[in-house]
C-alpha positions as a Markdown table, in Angstrom:
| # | Residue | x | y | z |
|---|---|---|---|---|
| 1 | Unk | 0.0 | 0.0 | 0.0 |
| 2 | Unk | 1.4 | 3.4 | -1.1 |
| 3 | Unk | 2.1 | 5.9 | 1.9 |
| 4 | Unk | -0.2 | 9.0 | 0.8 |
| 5 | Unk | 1.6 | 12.2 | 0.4 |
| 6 | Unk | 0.4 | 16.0 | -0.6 |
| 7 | Unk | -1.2 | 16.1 | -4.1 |
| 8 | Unk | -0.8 | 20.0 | -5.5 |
| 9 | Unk | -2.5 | 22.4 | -4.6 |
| 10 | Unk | -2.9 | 20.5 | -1.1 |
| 11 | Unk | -2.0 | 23.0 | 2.0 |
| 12 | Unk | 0.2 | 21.1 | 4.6 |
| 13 | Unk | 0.8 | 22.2 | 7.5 |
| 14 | Unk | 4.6 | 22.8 | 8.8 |
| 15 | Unk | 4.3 | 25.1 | 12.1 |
| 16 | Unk | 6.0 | 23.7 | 14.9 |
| 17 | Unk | 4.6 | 20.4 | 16.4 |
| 18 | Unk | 5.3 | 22.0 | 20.4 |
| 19 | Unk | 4.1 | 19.6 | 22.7 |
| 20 | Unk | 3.5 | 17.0 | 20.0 |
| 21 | Unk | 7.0 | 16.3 | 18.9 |
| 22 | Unk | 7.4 | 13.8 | 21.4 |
| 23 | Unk | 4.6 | 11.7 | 19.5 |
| 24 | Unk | 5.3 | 12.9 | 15.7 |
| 25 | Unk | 7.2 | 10.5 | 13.4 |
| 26 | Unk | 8.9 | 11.6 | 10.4 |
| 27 | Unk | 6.9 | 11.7 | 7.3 |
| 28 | Unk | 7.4 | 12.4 | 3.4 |
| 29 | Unk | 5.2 | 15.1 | 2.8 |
| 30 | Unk | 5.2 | 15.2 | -0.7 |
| 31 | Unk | 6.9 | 13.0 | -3.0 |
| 32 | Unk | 7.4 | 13.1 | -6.8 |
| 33 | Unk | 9.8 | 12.3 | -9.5 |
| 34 | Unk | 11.8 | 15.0 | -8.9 |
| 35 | Unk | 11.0 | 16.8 | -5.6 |
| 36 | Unk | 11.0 | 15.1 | -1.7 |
| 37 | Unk | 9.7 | 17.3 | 1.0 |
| 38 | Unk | 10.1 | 15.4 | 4.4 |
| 39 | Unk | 9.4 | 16.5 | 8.2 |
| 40 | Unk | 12.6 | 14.9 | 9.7 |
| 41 | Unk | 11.7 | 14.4 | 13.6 |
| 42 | Unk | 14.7 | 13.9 | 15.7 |
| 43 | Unk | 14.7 | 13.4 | 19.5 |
| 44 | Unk | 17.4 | 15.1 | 21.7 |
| 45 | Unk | 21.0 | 12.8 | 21.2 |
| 46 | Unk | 19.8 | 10.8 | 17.7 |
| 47 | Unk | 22.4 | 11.6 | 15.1 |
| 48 | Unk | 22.5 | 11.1 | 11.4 |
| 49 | Unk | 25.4 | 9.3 | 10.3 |
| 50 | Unk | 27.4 | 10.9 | 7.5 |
| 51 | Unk | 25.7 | 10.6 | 4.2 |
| 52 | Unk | 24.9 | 11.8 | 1.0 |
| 53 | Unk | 22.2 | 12.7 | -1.1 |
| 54 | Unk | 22.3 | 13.2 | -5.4 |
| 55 | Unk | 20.2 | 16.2 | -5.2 |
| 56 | Unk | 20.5 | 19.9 | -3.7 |
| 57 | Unk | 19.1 | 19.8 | -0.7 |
| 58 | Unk | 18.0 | 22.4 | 1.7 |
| 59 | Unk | 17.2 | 21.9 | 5.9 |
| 60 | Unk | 15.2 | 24.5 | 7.8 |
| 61 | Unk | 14.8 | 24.1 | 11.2 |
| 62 | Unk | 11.0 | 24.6 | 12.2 |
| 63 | Unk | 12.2 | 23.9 | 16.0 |
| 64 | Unk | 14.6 | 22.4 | 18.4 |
| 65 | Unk | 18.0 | 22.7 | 17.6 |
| 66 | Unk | 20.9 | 20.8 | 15.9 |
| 67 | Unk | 24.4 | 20.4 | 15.4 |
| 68 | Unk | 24.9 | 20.0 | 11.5 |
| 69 | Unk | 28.4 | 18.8 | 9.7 |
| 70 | Unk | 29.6 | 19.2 | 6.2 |
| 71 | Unk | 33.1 | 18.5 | 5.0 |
| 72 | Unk | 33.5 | 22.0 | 5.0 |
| 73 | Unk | 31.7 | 23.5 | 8.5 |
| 74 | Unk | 29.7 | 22.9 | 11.3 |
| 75 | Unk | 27.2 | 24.6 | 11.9 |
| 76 | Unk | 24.0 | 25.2 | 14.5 |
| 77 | Unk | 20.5 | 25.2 | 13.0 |
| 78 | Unk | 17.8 | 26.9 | 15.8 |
| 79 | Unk | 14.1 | 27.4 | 14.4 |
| 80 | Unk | 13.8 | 29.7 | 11.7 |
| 81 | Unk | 17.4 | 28.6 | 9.8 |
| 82 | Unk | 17.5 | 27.4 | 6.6 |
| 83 | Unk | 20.9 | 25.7 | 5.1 |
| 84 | Unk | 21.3 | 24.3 | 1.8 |
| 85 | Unk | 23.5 | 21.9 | 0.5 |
| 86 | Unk | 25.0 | 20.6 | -3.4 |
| 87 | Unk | 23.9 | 17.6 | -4.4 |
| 88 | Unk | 26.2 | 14.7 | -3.1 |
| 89 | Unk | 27.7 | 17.1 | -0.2 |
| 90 | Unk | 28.3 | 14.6 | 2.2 |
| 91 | Unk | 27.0 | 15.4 | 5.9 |
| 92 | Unk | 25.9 | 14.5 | 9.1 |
| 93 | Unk | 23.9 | 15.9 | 11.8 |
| 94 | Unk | 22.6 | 15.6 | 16.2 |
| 95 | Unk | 20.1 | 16.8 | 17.5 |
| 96 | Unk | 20.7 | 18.5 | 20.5 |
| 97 | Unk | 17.1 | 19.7 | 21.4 |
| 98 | Unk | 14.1 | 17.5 | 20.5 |
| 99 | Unk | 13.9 | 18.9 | 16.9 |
| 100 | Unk | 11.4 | 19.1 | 14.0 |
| 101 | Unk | 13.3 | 20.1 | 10.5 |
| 102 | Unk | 11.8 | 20.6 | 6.9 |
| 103 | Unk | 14.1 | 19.0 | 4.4 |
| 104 | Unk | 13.9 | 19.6 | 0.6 |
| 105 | Unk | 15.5 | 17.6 | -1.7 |
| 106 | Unk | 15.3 | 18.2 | -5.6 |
| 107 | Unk | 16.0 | 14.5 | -7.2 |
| 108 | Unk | 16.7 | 15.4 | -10.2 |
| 109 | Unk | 17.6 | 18.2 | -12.5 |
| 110 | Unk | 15.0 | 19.3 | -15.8 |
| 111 | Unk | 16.8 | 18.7 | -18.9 |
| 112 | Unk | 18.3 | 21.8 | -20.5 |
């Protein structure tokens, strides 16, 4: 069974989850050939081991905050930061707060 995500035009709802994050998985939101929205739910202390996506990516903190790695910084997202990344920058990242982030990642490129 397919997991449902946004269709267009759909209005989702990305506001901080507050008292709720303690209960809130992360979900795709929407999810097509070339574009992956996800709300990434990370309790205080889970890390992300280094990895790497194809496409660009960017990660805004909605709330929480966490310690984020590249190859060439580290860097503190708190809510209301947005950090973007080239596709196949490798990276890694801790939540040091109970966090909610909104990642974008563009799976491919249109043809030129």
């Amino acid at each position: 069974m397919a997991i449902p995500h946004a269709k267009p035009a759909e209005v989702i709802d990305v506001r901080p989850l507050g008292a709720q994050l303690k209960d809130t998985q992360t979900a795709t939101l929407v999810k097509t050939d070339a574009l992956e929205v996800i709300r990434l739910v990370l309790p205080a202390g889970k890390e992300l081991k280094p990895h790497e996506v194809p496409g660009e990516i960017t990660v805004q903190c909605l709330e929480g905050k966490v310690a984020f790695d590249t190859d060439e910084s580290e860097c503190e997202l708190t809510a209301g930061k947005l950090l973007y990344l080239a596709g196949s920058d490798e990276h890694s990242l801790r939540a040091v707060e109970d966090s909610s982030l909104l990642v974008t990642i563009l799976l491919k490129h249109k043809a030129s």
